[in-house]
Jmol script that loads the backbone (N, CA, C; Angstrom):
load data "model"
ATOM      1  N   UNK A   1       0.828  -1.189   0.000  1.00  0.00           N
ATOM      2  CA  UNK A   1       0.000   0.000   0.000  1.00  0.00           C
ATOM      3  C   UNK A   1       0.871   1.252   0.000  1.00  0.00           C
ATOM      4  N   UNK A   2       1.784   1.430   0.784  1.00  0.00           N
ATOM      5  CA  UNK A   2       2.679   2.239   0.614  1.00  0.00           C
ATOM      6  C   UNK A   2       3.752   2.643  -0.542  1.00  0.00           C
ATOM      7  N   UNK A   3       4.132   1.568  -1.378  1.00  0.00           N
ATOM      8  CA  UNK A   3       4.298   1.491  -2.493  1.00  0.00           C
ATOM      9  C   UNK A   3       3.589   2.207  -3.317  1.00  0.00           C
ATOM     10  N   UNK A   4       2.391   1.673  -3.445  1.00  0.00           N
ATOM     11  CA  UNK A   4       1.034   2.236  -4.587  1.00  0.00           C
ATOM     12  C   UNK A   4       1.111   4.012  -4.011  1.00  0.00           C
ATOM     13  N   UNK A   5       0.988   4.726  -2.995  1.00  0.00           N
ATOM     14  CA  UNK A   5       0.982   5.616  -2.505  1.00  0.00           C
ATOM     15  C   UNK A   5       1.765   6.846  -3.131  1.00  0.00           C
ATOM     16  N   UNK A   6       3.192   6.423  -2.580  1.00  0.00           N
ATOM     17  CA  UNK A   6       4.532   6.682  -2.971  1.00  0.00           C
ATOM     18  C   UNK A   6       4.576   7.045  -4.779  1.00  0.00           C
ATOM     19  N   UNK A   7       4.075   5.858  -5.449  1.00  0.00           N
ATOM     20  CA  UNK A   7       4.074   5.694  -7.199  1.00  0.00           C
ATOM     21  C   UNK A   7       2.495   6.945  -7.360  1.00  0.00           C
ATOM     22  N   UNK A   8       1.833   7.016  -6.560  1.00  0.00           N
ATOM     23  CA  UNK A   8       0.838   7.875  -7.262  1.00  0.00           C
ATOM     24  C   UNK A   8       1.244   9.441  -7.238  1.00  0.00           C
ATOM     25  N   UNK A   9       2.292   9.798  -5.982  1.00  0.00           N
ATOM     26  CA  UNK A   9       2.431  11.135  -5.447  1.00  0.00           C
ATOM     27  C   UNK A   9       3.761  11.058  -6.221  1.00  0.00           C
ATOM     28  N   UNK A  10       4.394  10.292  -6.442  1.00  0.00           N
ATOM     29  CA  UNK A  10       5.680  10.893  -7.881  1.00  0.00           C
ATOM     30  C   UNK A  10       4.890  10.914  -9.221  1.00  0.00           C
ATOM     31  N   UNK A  11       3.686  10.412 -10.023  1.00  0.00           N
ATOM     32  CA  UNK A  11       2.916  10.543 -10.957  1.00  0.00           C
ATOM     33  C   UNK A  11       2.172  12.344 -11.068  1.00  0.00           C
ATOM     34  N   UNK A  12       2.157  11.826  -9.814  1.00  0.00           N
ATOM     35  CA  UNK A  12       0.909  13.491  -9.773  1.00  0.00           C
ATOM     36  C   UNK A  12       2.013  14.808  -9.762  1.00  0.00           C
ATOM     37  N   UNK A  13       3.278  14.466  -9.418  1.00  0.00           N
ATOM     38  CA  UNK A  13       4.016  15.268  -9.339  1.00  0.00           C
ATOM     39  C   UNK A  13       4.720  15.603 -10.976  1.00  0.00           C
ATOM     40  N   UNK A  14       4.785  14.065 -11.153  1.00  0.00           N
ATOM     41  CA  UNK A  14       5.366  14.724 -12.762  1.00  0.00           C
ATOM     42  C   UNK A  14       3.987  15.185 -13.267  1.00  0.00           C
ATOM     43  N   UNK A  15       3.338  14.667 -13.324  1.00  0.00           N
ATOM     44  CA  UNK A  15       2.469  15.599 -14.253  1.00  0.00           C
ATOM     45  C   UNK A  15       2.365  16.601 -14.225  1.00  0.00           C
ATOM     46  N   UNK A  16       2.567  17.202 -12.779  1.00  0.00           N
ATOM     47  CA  UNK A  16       2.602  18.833 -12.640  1.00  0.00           C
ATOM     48  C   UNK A  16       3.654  19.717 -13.298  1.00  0.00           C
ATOM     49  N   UNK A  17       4.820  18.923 -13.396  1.00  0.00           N
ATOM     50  CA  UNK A  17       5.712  19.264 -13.840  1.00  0.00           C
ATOM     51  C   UNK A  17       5.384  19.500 -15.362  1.00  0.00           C
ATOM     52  N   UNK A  18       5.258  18.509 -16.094  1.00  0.00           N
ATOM     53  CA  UNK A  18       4.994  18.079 -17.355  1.00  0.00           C
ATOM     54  C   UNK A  18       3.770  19.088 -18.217  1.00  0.00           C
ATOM     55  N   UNK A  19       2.732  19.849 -16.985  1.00  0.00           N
ATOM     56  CA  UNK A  19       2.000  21.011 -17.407  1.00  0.00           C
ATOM     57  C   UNK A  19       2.630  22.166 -17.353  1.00  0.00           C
ATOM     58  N   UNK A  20       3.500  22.424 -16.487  1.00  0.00           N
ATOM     59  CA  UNK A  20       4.072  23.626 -16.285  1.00  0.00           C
ATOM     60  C   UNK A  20       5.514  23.597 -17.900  1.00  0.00           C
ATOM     61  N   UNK A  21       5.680  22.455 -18.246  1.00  0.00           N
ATOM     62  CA  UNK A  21       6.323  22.481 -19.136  1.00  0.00           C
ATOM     63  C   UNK A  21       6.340  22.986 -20.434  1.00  0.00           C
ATOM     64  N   UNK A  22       4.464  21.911 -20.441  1.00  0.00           N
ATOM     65  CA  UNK A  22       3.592  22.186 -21.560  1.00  0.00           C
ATOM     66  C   UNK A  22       3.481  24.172 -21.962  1.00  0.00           C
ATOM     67  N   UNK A  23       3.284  24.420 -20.748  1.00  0.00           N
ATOM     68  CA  UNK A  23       2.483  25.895 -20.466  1.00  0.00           C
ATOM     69  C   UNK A  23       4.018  26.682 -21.555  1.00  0.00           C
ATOM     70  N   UNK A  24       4.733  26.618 -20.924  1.00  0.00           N
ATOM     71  CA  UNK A  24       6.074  27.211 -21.321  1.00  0.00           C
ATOM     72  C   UNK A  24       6.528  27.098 -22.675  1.00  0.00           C
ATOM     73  N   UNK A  25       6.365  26.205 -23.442  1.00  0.00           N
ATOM     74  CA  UNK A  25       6.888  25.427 -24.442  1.00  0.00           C
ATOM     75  C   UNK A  25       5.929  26.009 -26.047  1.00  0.00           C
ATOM     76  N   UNK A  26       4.639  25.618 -25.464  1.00  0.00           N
ATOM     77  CA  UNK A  26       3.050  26.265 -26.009  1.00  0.00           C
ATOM     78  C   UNK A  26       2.929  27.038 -26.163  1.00  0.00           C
ATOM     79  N   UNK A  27       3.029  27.891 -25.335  1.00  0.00           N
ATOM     80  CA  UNK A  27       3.142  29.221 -25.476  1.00  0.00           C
ATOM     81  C   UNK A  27       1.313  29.452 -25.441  1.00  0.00           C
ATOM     82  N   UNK A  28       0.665  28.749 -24.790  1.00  0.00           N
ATOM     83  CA  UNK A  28      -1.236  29.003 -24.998  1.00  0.00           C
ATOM     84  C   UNK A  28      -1.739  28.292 -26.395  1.00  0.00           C
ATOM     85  N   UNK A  29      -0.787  27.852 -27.425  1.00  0.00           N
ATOM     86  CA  UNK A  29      -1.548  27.277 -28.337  1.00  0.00           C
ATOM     87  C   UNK A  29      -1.844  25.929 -28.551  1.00  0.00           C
ATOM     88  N   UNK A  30      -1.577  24.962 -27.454  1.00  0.00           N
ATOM     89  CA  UNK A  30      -2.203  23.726 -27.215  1.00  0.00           C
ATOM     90  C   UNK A  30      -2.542  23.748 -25.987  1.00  0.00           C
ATOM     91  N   UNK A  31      -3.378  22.435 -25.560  1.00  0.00           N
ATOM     92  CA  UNK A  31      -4.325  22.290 -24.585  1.00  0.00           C
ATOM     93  C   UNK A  31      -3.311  20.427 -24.420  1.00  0.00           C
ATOM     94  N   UNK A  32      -2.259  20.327 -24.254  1.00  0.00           N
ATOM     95  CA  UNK A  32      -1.571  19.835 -23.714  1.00  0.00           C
ATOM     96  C   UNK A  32      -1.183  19.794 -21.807  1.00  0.00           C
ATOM     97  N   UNK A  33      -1.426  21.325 -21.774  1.00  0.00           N
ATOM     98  CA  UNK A  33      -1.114  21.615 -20.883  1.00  0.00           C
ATOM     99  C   UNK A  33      -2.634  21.047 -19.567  1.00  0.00           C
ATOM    100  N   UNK A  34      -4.056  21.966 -20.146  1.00  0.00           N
ATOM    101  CA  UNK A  34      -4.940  21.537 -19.580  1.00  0.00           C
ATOM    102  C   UNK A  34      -4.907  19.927 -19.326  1.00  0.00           C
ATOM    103  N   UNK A  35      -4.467  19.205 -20.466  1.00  0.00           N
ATOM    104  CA  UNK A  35      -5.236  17.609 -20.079  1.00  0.00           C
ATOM    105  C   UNK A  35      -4.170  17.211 -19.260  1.00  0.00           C
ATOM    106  N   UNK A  36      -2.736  17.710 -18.932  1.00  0.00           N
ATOM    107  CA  UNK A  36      -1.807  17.709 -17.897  1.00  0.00           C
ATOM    108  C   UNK A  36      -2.259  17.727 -16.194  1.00  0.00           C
ATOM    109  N   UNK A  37      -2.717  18.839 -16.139  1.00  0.00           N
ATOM    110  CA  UNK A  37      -3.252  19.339 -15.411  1.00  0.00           C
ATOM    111  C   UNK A  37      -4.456  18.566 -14.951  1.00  0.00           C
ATOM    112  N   UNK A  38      -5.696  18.402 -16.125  1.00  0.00           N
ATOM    113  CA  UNK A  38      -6.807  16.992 -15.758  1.00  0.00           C
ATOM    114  C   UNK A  38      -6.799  16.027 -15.006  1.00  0.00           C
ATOM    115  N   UNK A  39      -5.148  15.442 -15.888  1.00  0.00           N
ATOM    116  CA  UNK A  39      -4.906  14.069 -15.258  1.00  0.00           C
ATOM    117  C   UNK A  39      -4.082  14.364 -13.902  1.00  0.00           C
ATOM    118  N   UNK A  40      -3.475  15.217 -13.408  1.00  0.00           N
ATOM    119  CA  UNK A  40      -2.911  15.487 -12.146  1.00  0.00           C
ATOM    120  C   UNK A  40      -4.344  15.453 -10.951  1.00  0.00           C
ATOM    121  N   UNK A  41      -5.104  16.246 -11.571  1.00  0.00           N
ATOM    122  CA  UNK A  41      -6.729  16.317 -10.607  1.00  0.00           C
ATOM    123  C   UNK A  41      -7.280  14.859 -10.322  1.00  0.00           C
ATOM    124  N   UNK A  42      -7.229  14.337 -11.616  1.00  0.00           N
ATOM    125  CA  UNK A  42      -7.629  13.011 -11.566  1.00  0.00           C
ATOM    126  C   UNK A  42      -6.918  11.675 -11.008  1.00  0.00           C
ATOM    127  N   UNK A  43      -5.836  11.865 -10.419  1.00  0.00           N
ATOM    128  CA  UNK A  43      -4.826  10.704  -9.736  1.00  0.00           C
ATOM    129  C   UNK A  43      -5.094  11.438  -7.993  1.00  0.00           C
ATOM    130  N   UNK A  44      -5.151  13.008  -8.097  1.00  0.00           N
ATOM    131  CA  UNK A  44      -5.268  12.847  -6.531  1.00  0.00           C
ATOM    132  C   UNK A  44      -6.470  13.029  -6.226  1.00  0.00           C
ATOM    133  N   UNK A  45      -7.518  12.966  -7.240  1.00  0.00           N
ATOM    134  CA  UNK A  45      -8.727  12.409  -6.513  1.00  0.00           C
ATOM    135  C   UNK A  45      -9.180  10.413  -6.120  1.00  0.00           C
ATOM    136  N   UNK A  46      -8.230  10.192  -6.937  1.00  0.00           N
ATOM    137  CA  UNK A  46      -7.661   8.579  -6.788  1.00  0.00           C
ATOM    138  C   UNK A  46      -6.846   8.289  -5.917  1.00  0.00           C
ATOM    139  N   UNK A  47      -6.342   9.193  -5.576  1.00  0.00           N
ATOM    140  CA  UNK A  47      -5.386   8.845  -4.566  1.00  0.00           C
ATOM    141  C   UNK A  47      -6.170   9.214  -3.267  1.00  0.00           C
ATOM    142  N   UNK A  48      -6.899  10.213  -3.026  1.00  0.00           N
ATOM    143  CA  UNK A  48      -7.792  10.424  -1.693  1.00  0.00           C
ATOM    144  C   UNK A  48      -8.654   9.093  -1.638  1.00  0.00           C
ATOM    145  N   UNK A  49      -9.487   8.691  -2.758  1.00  0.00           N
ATOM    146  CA  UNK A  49     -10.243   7.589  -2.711  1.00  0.00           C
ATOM    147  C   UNK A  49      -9.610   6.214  -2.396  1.00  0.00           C
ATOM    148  N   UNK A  50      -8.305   6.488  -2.584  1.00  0.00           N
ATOM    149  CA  UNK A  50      -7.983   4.869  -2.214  1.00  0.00           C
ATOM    150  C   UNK A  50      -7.579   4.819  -0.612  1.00  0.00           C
ATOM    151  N   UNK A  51      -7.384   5.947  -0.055  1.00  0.00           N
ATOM    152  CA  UNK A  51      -6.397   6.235   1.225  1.00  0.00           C
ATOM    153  C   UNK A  51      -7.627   6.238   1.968  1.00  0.00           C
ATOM    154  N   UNK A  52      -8.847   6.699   1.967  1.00  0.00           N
ATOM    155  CA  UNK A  52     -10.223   6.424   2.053  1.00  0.00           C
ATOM    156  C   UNK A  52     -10.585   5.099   2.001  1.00  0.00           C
ATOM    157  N   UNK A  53     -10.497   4.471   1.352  1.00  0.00           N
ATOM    158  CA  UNK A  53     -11.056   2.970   1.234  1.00  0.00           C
ATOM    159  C   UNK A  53      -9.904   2.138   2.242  1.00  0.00           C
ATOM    160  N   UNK A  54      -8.563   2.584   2.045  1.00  0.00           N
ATOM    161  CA  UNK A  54      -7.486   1.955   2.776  1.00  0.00           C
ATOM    162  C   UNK A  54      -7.925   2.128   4.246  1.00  0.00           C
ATOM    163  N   UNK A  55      -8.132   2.922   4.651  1.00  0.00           N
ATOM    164  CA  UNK A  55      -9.045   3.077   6.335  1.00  0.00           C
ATOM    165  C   UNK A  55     -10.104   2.796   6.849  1.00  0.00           C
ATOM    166  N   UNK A  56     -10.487   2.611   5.614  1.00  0.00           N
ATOM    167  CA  UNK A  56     -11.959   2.096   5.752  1.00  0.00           C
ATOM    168  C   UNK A  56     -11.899   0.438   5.997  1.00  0.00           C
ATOM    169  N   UNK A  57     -11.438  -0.240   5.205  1.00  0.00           N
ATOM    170  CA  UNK A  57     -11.314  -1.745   4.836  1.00  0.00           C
ATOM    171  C   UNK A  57     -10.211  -2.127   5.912  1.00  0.00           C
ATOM    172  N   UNK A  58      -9.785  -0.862   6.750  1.00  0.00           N
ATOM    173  CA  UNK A  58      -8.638  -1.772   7.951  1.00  0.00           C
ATOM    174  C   UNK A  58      -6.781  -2.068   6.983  1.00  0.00           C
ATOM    175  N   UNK A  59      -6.845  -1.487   6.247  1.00  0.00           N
ATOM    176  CA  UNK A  59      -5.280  -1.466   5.620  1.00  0.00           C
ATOM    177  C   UNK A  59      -4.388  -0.601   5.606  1.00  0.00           C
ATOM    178  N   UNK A  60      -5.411   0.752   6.449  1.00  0.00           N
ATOM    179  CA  UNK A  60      -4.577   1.909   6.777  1.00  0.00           C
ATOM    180  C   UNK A  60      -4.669   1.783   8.671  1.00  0.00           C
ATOM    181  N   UNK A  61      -3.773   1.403   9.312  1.00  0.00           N
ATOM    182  CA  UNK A  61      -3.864   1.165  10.446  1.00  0.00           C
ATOM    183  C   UNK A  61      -3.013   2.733  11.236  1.00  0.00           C
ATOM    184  N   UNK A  62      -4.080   3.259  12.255  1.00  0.00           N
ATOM    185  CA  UNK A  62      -3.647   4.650  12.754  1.00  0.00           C
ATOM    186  C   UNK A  62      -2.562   4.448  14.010  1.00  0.00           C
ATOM    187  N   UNK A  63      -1.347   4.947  14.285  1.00  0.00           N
ATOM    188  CA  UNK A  63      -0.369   4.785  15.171  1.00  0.00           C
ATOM    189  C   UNK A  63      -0.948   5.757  15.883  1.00  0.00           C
ATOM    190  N   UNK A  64      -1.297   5.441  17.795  1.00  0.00           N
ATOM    191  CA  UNK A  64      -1.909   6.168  18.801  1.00  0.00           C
ATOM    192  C   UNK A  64      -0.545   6.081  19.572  1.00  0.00           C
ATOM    193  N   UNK A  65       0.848   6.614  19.647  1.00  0.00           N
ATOM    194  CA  UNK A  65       1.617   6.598  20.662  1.00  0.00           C
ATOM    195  C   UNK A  65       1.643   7.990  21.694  1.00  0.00           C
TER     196      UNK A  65
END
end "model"
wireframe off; spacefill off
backbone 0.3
color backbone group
């Protein structure tokens, strides 16, 4: 689980990168950049939903020290 975690928050990160690239490069005349950006929205709303389900289903276990 931590694995999967780890691989989604370096994904969401390049992509951010990879829009801010787009943005620069484009100069505003492709929409490279937007579906960059889409898919960044769309992994950390996947990523809340799974970290959600992971606590839910007992696979995210909370440390009370």
């Amino acid at each position: 689980m931590r694995l999967l975690v780890i691989l989604m928050l370096v994904t969401i990160i390049a992509s951010l990168g990879s829009a801010l690239y787009y943005v620069f490069k484009d100069k505003g005349q492709s929409k490279r950049a937007v579906k960059a950006l889409a898919l960044r929205v769309g992994l950390s709303i996947s990523l809340f939903m799974l970290l959600m389900m992971g606590h839910y289903f007992g696979l995210i276990n909370r440390h009370l020290n």
